[in-house]
C-alpha positions in Angstrom: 32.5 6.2 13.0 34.9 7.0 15.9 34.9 4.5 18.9 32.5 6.2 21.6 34.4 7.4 24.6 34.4 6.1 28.2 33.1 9.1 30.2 32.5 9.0 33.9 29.2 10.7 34.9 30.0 14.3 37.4 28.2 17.1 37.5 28.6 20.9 36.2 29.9 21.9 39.1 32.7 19.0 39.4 33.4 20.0 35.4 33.8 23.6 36.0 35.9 23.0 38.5 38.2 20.4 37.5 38.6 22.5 34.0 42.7 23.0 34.4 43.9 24.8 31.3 43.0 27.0 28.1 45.5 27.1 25.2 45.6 30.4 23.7 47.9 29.6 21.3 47.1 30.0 17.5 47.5 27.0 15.2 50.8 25.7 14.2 52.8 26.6 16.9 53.4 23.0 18.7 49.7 22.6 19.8 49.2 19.3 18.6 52.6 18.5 21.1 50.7 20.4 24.3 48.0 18.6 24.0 49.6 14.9 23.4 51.5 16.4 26.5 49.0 17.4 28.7 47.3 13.5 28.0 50.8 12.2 29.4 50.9 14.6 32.5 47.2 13.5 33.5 45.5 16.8 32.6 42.9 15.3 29.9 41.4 14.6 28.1 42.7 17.6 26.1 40.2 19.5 23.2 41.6 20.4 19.7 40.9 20.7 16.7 41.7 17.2 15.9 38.6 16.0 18.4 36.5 18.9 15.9 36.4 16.4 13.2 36.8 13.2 15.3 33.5 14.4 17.4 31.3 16.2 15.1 31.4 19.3 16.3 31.8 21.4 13.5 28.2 23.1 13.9 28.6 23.8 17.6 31.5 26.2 16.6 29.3 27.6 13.9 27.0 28.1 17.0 29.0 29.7 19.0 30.2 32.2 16.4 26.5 33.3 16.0 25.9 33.5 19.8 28.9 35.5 20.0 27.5 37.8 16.8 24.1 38.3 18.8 25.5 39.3 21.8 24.2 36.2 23.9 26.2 33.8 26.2 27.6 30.9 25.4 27.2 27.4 27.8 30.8 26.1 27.4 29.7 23.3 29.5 28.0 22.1 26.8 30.9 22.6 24.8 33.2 20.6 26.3 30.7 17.7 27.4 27.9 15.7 26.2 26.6 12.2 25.2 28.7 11.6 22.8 32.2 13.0 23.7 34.6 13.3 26.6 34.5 15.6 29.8 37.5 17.8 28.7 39.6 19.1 31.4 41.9 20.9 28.7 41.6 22.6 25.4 43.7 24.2 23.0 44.3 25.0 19.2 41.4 27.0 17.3 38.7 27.2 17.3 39.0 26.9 21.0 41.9 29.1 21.7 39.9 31.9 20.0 37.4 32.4 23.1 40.1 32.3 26.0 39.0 35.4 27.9 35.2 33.6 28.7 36.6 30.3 29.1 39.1 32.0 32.0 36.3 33.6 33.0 33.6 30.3 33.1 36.8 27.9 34.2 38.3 30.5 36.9 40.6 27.2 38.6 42.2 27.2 34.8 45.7 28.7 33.8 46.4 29.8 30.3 49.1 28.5 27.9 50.4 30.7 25.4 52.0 28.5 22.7 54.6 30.7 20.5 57.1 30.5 17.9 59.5 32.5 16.1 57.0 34.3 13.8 58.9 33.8 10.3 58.6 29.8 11.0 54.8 30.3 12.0 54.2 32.2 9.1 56.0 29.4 7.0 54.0 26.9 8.5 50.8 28.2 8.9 51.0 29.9 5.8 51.6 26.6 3.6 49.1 24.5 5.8 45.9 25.9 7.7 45.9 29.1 5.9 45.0 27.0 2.6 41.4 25.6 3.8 40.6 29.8 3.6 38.9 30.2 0.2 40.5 33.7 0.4 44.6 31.9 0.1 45.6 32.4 -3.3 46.6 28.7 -3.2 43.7 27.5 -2.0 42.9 23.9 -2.4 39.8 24.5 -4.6 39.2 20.4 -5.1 38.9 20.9 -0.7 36.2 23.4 -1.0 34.2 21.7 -3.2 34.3 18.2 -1.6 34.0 19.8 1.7 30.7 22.1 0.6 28.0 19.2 1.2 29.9 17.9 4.4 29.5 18.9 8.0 32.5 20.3 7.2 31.3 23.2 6.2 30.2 24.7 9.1 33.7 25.5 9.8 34.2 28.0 6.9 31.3 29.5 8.3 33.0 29.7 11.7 36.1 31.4 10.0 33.9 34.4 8.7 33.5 35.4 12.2 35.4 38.5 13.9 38.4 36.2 15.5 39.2 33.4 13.2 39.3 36.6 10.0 42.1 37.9 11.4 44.0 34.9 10.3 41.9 33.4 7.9 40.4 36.8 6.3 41.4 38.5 2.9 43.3 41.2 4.6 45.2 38.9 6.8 46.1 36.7 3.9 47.3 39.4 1.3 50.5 39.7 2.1 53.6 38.1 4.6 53.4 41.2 6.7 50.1 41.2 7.2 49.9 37.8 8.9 53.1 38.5 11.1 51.1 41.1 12.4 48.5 39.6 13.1 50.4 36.7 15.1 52.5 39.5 16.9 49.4 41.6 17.8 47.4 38.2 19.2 50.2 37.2 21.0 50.3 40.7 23.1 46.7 40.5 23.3 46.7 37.7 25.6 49.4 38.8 27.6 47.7 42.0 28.5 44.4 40.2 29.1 45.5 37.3 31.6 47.3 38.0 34.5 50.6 36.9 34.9 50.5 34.6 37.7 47.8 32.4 35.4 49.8 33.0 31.9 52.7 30.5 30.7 54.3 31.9 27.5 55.4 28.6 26.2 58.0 27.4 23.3 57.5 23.0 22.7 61.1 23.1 22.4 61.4 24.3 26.0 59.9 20.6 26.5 58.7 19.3 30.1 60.5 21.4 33.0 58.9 25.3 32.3 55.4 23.3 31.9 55.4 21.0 34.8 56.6 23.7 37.5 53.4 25.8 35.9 51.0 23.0 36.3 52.1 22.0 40.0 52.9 18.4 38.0 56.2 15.9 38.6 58.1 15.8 35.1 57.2 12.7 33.7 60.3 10.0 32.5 59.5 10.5 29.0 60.8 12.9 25.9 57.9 15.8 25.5 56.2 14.9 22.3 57.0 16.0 18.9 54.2 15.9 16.3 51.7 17.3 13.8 54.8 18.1 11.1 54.0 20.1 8.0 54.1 16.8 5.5 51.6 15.1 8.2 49.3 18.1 7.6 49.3 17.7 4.3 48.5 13.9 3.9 45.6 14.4 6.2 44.1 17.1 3.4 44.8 14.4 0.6 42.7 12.1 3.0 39.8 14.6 3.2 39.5 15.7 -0.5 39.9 11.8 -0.7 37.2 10.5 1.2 35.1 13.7 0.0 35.2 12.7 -3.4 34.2 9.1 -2.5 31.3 10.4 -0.7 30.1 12.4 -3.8 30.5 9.4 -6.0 28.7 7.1 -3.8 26.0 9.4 -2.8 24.3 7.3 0.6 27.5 7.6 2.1 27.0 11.2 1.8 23.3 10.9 3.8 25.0 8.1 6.5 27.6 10.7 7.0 24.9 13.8 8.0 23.0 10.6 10.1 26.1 10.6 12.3 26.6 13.7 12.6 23.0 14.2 14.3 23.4 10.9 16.5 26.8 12.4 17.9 24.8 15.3 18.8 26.3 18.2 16.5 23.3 20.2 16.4 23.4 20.2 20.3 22.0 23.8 21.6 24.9 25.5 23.4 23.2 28.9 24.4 23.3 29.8 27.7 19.9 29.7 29.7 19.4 31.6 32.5 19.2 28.6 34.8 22.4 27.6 33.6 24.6 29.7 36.1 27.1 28.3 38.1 27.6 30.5 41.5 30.4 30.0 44.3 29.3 29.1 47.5 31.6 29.1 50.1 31.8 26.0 52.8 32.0 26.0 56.1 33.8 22.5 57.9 33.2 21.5 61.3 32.8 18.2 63.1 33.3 16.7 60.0 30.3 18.1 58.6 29.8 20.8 55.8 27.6 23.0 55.1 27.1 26.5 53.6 26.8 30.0 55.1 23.1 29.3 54.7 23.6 26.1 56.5 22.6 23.2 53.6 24.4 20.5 54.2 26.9 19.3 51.5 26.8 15.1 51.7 30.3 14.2 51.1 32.4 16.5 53.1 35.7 14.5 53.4 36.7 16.2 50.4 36.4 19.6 51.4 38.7 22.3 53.9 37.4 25.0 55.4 37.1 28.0 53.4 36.6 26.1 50.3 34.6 26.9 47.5 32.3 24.9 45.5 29.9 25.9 42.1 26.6 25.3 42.1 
């Protein structure tokens, strides 16, 4: 069971606001770096793929690909907060990255990252890596799938039959080289035609600290920009999953404590978006050191607030 995190209480508002960047990069190309990056420069904690498994919330994706399928509204709030996980003030790596047009849209004080790499590497890589967990590679790990079947686990394949995630994971995607370059190539013009150029760094990891920081408004910290997730590291942490999968077959409570968890760290948490969930600006007015609205409520703490500001309600 993963070590509960320290989370200060704030409101939806404060979340919304305080919500700084959306990686739309696709897997593989350096966003495990980004995000240990973003954790130096202050802008965390950051969401991944990595905090997926480490949170439980392998069924809220699932959610949201059904939402999305209906036609209803996702809360990201309840996303990226809750009992039993962080208040993220970043997010990167799918299955996030696949939703960045509503996140910039819900987190409208965010910029978006574009993580890129030459696409031959990122076909190499992702090809030989991520690609395999899709029961439509033609060197799938078949020993994953079946370990992984019972688990909450599972939930993600269902995830990667939705519209996004099978443009990269899907049969057509996956039957050929070409195929998969163009995919990559066509995402990556996506998001530069969708967010506008003052909020849109296209960013390389080996371009390390300097092109980042100046985007962020952040000082460059005194330390090399990290270098992680490699291919072999990948790799070892399937092992470790079929692994552990097996043993939970084999020793079948383990298998029940496992689903037990799951439900205590909330992963069957309702993220649908409720009518009373919207969050409107309201601009504030400061004078005499109080603040209030253009309907004139008075806002408590005004010390923190200019003229002109906004806040969501």
């Amino acid at each position: 069971m993963s070590k509960k995190p320290t989370r200060l209480e704030s409101t939806k508002a404060e979340r919304v606001k305080d919500f700084c960047v959306i990686g739309a990069g696709l897997p593989r190309t350096g966003t495990t770096s980004l995000k240990e990056g973003l954790n130096l420069l202050g802008l965390g904690p950051c969401y991944h793929m990595s905090e997926v498994i480490v949170h439980s919330q392998q069924h809220v994706w699932k959610s949201v690909a059904d939402l999305k399928a209906q036609g209803k509204k996702v809360e990201w709030d309840r996303v990226f907060s809750g009992k039993s996980i962080p208040n993220y003030r970043s997010g990167l790596d799918f299955p996030m990255s696949a939703y960045y047009r509503e996140l910039l849209e819900y987190y409208p004080n965010s910029k978006v990252i574009l993580t890129v790499r030459e696409p031959e590497k990122w076909y190499d890589s992702f090809n030989e890596t991520v690609a395999r967990v899709s029961k439509h590679h033609p060197e799938r790990n078949c020993c994953f799938g079946f370990v992984t079947w019972p688990t909450p686990h599972s939930y993600m394949d269902q995830w990667a039959d939705s519209p996004v995630p099978r443009r990269f994971f899907g049969e057509e995607a996956l039957s050929s080289k070409e195929k998969l370059i163009e995919a990559y190539s066509e995402w990556t013009e996506q998001v530069k035609r969708d967010v506008p150029e003052e909020k849109l760094l296209i960013f390389h990891p080996a371009q390390g600290w300097k092109p980042l920081c100046e985007f962020l408004g952040v000082p460059v910290p005194n330390v090399p920009f990290p270098r992680s997730n490699a291919r072999k590291a990948m790799n070892r942490r399937e092992c470790c999953i079929v692994f552990f999968g097996i043993i939970q077959l084999i020793v079948f409570p383990l298998l029940v404590v496992n689903w037990i968890l799951f439900w205590w760290q909330d992963g069957f948490r309702d993220v649908e978006k409720k009518k009373d969930d919207d969050v409107t600006a309201i601009t504030l007015e400061v004078k005499d050191g109080e603040c209030k609205t253009k309907n004139n409520e008075v806002i408590s703490d005004a010390s923190q607030y200019e003229n002109g500001d906004e806040i969501k309600k």
